[in-house]
N, CA, C and O atoms as CSV, one atom per row, in Angstrom:
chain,resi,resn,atom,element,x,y,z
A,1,UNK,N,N,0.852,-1.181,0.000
A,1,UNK,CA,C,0.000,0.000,0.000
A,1,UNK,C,C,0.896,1.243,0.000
A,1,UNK,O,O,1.947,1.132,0.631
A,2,UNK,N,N,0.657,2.353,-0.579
A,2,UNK,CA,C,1.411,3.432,-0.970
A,2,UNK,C,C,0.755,3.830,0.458
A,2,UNK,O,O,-0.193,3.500,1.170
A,3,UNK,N,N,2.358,5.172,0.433
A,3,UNK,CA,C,1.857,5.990,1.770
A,3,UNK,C,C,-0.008,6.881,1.362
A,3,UNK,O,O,-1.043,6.895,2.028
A,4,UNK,N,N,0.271,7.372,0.263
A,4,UNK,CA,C,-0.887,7.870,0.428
A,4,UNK,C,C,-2.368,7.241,0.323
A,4,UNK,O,O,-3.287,8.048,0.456
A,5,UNK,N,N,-2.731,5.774,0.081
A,5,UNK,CA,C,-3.496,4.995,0.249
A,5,UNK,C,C,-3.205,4.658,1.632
A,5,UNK,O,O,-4.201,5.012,2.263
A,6,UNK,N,N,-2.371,4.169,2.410
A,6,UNK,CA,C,-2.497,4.371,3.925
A,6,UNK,C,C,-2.926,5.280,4.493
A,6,UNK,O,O,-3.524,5.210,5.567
A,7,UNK,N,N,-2.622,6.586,3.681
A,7,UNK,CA,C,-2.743,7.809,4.920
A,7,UNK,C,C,-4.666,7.679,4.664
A,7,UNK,O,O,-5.420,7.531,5.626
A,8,UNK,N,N,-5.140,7.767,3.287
A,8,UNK,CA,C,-6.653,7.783,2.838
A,8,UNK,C,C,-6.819,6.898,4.247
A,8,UNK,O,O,-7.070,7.528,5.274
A,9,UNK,N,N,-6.662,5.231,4.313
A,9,UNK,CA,C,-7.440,4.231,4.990
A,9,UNK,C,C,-6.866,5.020,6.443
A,9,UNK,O,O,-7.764,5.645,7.007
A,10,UNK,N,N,-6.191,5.052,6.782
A,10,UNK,CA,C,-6.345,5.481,8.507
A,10,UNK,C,C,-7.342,6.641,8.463
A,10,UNK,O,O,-8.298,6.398,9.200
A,11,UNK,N,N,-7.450,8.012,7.743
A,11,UNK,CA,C,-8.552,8.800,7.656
A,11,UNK,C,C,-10.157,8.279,7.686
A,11,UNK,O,O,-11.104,8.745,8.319
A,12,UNK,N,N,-10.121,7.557,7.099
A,12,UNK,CA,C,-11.383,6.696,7.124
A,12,UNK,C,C,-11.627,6.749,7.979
A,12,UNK,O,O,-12.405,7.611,8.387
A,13,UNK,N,N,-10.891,5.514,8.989
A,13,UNK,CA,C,-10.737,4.435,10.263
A,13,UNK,C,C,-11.396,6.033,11.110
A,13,UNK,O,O,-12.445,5.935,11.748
A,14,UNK,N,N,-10.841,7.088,11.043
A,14,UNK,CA,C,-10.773,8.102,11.848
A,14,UNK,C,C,-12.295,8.728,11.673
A,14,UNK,O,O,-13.197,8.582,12.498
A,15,UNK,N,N,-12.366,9.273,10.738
A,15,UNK,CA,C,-13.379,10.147,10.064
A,15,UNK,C,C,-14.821,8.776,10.516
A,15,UNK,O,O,-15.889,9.342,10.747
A,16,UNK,N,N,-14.867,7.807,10.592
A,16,UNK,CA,C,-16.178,6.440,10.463
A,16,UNK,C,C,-16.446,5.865,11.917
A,16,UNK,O,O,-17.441,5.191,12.183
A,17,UNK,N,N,-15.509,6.180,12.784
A,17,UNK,CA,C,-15.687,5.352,14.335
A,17,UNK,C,C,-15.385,6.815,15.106
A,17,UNK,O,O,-14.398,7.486,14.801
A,18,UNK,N,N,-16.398,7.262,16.201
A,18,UNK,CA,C,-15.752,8.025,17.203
A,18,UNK,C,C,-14.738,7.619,17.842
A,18,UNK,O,O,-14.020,8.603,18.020
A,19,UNK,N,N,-14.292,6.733,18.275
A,19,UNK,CA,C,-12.993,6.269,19.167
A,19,UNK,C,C,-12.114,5.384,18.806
A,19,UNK,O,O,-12.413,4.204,18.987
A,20,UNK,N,N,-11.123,5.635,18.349
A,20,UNK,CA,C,-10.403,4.832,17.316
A,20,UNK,C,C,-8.660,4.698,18.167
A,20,UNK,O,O,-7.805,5.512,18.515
A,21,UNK,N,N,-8.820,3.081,18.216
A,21,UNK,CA,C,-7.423,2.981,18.561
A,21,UNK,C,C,-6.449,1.981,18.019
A,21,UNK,O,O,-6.680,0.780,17.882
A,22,UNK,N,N,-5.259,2.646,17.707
A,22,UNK,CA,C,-4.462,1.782,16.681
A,22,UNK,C,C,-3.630,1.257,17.635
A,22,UNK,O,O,-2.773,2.058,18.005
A,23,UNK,N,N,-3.599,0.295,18.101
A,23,UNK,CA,C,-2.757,-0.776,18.864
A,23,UNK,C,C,-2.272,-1.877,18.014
A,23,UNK,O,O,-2.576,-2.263,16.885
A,24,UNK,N,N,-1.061,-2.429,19.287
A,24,UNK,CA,C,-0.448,-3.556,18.640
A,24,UNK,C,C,-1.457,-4.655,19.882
A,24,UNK,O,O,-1.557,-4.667,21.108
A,25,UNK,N,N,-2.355,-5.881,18.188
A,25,UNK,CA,C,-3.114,-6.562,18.874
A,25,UNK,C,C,-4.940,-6.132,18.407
A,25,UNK,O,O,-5.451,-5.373,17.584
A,26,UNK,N,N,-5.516,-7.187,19.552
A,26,UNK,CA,C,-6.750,-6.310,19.809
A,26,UNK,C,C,-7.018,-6.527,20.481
A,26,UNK,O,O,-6.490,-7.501,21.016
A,27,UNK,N,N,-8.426,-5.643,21.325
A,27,UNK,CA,C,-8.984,-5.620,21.915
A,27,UNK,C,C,-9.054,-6.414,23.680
A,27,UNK,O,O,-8.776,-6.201,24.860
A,28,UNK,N,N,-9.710,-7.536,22.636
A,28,UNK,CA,C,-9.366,-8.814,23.390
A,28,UNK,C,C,-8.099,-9.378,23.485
A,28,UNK,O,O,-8.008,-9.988,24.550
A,29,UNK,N,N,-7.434,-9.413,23.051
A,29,UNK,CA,C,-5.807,-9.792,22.933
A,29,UNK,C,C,-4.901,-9.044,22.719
A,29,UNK,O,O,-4.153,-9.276,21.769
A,30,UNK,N,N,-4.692,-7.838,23.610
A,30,UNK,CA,C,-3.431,-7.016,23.358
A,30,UNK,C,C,-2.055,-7.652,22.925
A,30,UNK,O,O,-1.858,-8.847,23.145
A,31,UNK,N,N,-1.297,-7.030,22.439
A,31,UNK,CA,C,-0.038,-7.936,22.105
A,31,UNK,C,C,1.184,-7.395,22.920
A,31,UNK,O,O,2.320,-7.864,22.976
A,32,UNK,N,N,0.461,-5.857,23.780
A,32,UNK,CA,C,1.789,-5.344,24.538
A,32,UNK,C,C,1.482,-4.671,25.829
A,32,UNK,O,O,0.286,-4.433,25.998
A,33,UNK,N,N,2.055,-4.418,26.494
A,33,UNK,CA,C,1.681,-4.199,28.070
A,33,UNK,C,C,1.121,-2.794,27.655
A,33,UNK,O,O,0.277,-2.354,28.435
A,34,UNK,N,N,1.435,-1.990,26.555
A,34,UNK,CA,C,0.780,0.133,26.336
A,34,UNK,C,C,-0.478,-0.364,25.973
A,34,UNK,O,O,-1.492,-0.202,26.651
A,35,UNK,N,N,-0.421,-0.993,24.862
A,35,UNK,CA,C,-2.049,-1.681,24.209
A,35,UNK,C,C,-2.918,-1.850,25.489
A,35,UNK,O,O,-3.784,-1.085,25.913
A,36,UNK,N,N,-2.557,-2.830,25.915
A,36,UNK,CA,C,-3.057,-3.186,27.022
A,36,UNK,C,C,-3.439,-2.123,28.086
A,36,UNK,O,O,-4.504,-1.893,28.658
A,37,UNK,N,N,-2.553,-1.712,28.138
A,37,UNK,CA,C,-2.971,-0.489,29.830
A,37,UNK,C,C,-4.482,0.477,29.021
A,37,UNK,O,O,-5.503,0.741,29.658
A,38,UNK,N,N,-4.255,0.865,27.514
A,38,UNK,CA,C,-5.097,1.871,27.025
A,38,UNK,C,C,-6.410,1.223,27.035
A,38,UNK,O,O,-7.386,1.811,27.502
A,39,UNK,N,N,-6.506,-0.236,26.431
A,39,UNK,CA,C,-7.824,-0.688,26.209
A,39,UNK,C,C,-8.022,-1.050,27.654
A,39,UNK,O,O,-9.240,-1.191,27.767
A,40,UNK,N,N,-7.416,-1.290,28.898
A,40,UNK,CA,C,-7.886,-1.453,30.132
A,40,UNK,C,C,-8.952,-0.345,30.842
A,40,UNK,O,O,-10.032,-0.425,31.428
A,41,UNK,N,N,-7.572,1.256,30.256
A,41,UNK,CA,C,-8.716,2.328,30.608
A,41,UNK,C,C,-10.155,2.828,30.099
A,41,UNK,O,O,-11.074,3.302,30.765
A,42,UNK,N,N,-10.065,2.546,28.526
A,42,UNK,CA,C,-10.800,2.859,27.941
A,42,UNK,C,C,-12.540,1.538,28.208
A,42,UNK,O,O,-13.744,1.762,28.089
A,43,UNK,N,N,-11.787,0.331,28.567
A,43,UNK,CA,C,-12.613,-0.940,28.910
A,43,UNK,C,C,-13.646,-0.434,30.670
A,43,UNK,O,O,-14.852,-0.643,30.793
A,44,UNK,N,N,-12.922,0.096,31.573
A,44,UNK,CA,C,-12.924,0.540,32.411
A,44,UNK,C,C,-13.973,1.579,32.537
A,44,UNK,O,O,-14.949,1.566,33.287
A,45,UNK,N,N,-13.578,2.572,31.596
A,45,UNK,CA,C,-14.976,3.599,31.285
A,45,UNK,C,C,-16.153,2.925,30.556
A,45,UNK,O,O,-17.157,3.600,30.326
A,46,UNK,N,N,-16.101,1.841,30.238
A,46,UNK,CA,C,-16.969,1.524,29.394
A,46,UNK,C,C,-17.228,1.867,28.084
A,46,UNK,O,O,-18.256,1.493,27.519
A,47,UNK,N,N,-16.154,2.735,27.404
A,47,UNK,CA,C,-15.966,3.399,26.327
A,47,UNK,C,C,-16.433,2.588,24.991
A,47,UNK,O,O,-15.614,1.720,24.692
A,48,UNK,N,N,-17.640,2.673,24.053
A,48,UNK,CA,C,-17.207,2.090,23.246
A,48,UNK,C,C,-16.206,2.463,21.818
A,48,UNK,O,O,-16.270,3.491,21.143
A,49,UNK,N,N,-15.545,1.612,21.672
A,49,UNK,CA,C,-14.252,2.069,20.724
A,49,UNK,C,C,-14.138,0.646,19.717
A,49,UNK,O,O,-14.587,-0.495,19.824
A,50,UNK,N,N,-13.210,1.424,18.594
A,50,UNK,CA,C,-12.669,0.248,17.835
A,50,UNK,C,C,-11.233,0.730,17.705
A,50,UNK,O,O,-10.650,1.784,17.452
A,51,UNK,N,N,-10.780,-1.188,18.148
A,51,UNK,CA,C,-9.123,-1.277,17.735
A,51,UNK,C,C,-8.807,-1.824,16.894
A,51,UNK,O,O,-9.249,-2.908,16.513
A,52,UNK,N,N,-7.657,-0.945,16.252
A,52,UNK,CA,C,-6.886,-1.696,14.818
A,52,UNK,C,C,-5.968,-1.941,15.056
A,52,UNK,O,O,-5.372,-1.213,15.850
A,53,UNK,N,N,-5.414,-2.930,14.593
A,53,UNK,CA,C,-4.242,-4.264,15.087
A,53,UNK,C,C,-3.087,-3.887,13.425
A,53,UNK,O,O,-3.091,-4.353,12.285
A,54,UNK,N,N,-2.267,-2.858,14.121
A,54,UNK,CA,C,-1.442,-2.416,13.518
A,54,UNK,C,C,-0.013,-3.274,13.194
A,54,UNK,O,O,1.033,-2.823,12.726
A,55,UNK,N,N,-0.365,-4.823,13.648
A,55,UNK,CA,C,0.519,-5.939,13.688
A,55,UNK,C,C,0.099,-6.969,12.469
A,55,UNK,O,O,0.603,-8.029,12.099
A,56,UNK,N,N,-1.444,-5.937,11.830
A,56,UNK,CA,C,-1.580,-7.278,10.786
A,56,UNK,C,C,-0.884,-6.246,9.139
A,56,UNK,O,O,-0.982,-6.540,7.948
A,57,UNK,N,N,-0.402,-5.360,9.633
A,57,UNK,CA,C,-0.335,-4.684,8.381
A,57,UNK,C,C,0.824,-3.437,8.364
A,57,UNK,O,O,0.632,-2.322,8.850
A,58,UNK,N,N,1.968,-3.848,7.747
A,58,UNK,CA,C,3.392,-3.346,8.056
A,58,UNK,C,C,2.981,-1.888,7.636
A,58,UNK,O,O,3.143,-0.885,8.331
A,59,UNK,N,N,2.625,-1.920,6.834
A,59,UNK,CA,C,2.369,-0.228,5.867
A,59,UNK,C,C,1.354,0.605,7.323
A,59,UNK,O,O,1.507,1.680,7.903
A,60,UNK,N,N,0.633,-0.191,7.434
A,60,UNK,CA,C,-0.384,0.795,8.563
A,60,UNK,C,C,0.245,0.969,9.566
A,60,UNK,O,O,-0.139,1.873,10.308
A,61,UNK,N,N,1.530,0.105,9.980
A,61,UNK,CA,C,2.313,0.018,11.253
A,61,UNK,C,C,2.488,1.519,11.024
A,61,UNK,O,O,1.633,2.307,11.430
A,62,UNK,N,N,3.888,2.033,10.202
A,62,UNK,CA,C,4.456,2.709,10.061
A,62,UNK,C,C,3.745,4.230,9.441
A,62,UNK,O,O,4.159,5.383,9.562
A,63,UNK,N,N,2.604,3.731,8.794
A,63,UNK,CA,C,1.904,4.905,8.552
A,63,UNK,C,C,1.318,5.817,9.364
A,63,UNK,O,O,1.227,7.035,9.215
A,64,UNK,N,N,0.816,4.914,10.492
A,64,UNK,CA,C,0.120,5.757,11.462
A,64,UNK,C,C,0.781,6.395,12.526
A,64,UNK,O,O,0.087,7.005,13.339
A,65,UNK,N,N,2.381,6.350,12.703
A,65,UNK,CA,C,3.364,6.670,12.905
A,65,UNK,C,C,3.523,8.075,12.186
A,65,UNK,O,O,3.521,9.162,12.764
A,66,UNK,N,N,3.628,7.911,11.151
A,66,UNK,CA,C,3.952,9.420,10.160
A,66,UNK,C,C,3.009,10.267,10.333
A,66,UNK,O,O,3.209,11.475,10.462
A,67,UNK,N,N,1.464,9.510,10.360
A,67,UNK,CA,C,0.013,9.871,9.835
A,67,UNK,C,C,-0.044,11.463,10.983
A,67,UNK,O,O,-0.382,12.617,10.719
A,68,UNK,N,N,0.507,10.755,12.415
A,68,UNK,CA,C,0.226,11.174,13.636
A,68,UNK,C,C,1.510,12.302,13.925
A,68,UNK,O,O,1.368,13.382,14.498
A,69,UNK,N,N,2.446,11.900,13.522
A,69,UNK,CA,C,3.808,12.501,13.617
A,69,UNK,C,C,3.990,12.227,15.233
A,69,UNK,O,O,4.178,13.090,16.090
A,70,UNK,N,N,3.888,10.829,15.424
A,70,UNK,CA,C,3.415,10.494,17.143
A,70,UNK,C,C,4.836,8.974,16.674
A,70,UNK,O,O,5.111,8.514,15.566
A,71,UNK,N,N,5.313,8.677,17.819
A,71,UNK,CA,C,6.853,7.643,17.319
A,71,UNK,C,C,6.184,6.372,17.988
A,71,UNK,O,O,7.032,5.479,18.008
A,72,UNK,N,N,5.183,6.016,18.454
A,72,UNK,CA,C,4.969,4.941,19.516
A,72,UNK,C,C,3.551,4.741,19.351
A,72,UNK,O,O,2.817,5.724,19.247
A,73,UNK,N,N,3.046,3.457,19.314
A,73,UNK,CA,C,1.836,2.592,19.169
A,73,UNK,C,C,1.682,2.021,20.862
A,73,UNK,O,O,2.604,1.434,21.430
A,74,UNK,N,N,0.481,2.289,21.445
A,74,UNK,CA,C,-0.821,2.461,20.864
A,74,UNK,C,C,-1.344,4.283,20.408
A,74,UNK,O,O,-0.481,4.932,20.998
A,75,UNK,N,N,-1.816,4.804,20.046
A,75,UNK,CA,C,-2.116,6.087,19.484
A,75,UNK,C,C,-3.712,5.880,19.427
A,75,UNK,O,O,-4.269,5.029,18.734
A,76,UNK,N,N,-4.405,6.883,20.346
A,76,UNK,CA,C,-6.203,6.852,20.583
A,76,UNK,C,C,-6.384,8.275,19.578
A,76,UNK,O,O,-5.699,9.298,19.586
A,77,UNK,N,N,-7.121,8.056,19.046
A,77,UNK,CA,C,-7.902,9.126,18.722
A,77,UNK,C,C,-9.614,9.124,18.954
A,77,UNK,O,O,-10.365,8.171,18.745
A,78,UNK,N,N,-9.985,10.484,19.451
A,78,UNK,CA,C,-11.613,10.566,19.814
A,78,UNK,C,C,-11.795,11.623,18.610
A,78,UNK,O,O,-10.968,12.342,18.049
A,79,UNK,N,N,-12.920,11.485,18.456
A,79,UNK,CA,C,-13.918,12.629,17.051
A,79,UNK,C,C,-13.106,13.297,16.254
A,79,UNK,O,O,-13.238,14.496,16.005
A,80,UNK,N,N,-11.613,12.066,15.497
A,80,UNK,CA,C,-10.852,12.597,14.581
A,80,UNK,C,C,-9.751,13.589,15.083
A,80,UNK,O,O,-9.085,14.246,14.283
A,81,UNK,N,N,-9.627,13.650,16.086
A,81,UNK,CA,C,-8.332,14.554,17.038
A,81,UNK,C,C,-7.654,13.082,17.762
A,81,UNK,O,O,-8.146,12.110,18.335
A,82,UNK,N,N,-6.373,13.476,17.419
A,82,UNK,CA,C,-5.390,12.608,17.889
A,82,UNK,C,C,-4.917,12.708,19.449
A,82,UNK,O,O,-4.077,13.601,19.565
A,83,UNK,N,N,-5.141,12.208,20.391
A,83,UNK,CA,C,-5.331,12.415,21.583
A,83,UNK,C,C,-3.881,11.820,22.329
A,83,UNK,O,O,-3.671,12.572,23.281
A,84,UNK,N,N,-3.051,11.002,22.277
A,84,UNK,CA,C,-2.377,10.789,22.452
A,84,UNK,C,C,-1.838,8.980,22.368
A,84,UNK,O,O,-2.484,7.977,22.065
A,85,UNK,N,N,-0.537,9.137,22.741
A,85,UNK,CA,C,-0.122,7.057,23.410
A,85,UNK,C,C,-0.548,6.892,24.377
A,85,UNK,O,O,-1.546,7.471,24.808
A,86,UNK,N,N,0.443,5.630,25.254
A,86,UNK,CA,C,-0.187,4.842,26.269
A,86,UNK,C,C,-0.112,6.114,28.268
A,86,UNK,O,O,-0.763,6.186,29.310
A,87,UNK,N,N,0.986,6.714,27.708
A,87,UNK,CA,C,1.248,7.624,28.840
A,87,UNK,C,C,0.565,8.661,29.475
A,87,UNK,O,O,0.382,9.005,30.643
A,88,UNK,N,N,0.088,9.248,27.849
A,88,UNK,CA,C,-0.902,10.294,27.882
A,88,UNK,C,C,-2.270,9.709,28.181
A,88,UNK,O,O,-2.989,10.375,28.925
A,89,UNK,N,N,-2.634,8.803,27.809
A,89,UNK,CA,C,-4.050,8.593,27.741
A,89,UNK,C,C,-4.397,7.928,29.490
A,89,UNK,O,O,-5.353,8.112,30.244
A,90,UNK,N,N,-3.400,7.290,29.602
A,90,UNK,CA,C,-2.801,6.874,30.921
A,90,UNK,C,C,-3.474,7.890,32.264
A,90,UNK,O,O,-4.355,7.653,33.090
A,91,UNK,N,N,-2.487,9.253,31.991
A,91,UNK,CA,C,-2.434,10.280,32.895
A,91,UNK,C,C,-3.789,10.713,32.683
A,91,UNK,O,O,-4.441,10.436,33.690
A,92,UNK,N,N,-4.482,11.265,31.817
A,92,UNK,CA,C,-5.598,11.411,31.418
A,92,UNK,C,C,-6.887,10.517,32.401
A,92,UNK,O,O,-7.730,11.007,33.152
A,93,UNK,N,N,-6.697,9.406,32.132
A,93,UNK,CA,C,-8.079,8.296,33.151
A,93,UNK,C,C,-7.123,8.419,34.249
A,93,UNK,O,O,-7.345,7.218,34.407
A,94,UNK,N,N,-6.461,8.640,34.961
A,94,UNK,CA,C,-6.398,8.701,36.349
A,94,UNK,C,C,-6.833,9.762,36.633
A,94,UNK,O,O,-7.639,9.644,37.556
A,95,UNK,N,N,-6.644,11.342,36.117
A,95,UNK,CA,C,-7.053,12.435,36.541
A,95,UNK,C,C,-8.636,13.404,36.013
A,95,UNK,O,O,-8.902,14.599,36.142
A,96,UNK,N,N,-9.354,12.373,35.463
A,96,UNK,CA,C,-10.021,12.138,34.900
A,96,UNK,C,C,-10.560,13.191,33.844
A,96,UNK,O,O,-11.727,13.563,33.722
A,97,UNK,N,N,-9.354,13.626,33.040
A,97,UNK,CA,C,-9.714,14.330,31.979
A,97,UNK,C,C,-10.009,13.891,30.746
A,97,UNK,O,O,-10.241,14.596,29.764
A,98,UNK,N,N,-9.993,12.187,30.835
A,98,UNK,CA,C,-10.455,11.429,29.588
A,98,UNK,C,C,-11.397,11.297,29.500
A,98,UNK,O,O,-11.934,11.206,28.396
A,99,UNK,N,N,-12.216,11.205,30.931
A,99,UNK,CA,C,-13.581,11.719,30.622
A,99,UNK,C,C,-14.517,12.359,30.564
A,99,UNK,O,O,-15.679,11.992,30.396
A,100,UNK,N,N,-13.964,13.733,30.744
A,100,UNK,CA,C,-14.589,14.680,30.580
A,100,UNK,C,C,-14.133,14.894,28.959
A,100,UNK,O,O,-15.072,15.298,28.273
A,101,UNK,N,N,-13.173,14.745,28.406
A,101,UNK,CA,C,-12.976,14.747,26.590
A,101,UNK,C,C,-13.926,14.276,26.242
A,101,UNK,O,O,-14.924,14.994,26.189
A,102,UNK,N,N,-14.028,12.771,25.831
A,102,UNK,CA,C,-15.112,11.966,25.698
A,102,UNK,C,C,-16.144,11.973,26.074
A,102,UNK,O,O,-16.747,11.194,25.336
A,103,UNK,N,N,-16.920,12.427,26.906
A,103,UNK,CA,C,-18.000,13.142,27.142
A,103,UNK,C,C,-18.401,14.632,26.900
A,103,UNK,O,O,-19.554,14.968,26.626
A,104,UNK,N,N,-17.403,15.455,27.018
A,104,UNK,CA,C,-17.685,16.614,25.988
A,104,UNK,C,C,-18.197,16.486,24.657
A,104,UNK,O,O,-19.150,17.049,24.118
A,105,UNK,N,N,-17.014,15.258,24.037
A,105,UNK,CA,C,-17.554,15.108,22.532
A,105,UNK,C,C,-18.274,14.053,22.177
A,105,UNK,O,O,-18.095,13.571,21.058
A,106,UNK,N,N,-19.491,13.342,23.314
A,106,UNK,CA,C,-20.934,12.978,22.928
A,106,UNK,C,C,-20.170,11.293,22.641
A,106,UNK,O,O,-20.941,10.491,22.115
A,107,UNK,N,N,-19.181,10.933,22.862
A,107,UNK,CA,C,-19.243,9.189,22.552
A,107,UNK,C,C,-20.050,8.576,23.666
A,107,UNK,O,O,-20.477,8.888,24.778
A,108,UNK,N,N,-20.054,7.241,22.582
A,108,UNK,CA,C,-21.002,7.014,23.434
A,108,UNK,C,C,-20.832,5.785,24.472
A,108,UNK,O,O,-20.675,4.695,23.922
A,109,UNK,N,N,-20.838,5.787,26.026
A,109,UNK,CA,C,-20.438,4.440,26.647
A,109,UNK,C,C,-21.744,3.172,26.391
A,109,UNK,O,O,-22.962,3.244,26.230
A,110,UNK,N,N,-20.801,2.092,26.451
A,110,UNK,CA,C,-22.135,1.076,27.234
A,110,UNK,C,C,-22.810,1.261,28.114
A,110,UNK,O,O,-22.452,1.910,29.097
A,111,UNK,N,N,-24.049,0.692,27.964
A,111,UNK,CA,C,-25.043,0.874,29.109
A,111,UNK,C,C,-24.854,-0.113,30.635
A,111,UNK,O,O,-25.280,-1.264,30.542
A,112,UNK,N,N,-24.486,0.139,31.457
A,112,UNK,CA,C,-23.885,-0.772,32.331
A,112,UNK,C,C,-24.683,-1.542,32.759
A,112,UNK,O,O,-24.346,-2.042,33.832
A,113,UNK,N,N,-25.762,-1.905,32.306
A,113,UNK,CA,C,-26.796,-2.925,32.054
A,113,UNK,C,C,-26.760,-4.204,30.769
A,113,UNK,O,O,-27.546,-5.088,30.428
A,114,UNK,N,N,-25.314,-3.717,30.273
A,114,UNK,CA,C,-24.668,-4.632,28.945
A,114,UNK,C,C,-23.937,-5.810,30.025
A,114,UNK,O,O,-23.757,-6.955,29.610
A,115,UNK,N,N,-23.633,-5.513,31.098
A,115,UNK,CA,C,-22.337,-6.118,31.854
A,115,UNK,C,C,-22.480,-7.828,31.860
A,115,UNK,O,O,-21.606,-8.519,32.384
């Protein structure tokens, strides 16, 4: 895939899901302890999100790297703003300014009646 057919498909990914996270892995099966800590927090809020498993696809590895001008996977983005990696998003749900973001900008959680 050319860079600029990568850069199109991560725009997509971005522009089509409010909460979009490019990890190594998924969801259910992180592949790294950052992956992991982000979908813990984001699992935690009940956030619903989609992860892309930037381990099935070398070009998207590295693209979303450039895409972001960000050096390190996992990388969250909410309503097409690039929000940060595992550190930031990290500091963020402890002090709970991740959810006041995400609730500013209307995503939407599970109903904790899904549980």
């Amino acid at each position: 895939m050319t860079d600029a057919a990568t850069d199109v498909r991560i725009q997509r990914e971005i522009d089509d899901t409010s909460v979009v996270l490019f990890m190594k892995g998924t969801p259910m099966f992180p592949q790294c302890g950052f992956s992991a800590a982000v979908v813990n927090a984001l699992s935690q809020m009940r956030v619903k999100f989609k992860g892309i498993d930037v381990l099935t696809d070398p070009s998207l590895r590295d693209g979303i790297k450039k895409f972001s001008n960000w050096p390190t996977i996992p990388q969250l983005y909410v309503k097409g703003e690039f929000v940060g990696g595992c550190d930031i998003v990290r500091e963020m749900y402890e002090t709970g300014e991740l959810q006041k973001l995400l609730e500013e900008n209307g995503v939407e959680f599970a109903d904790p009646a899904e549980a």
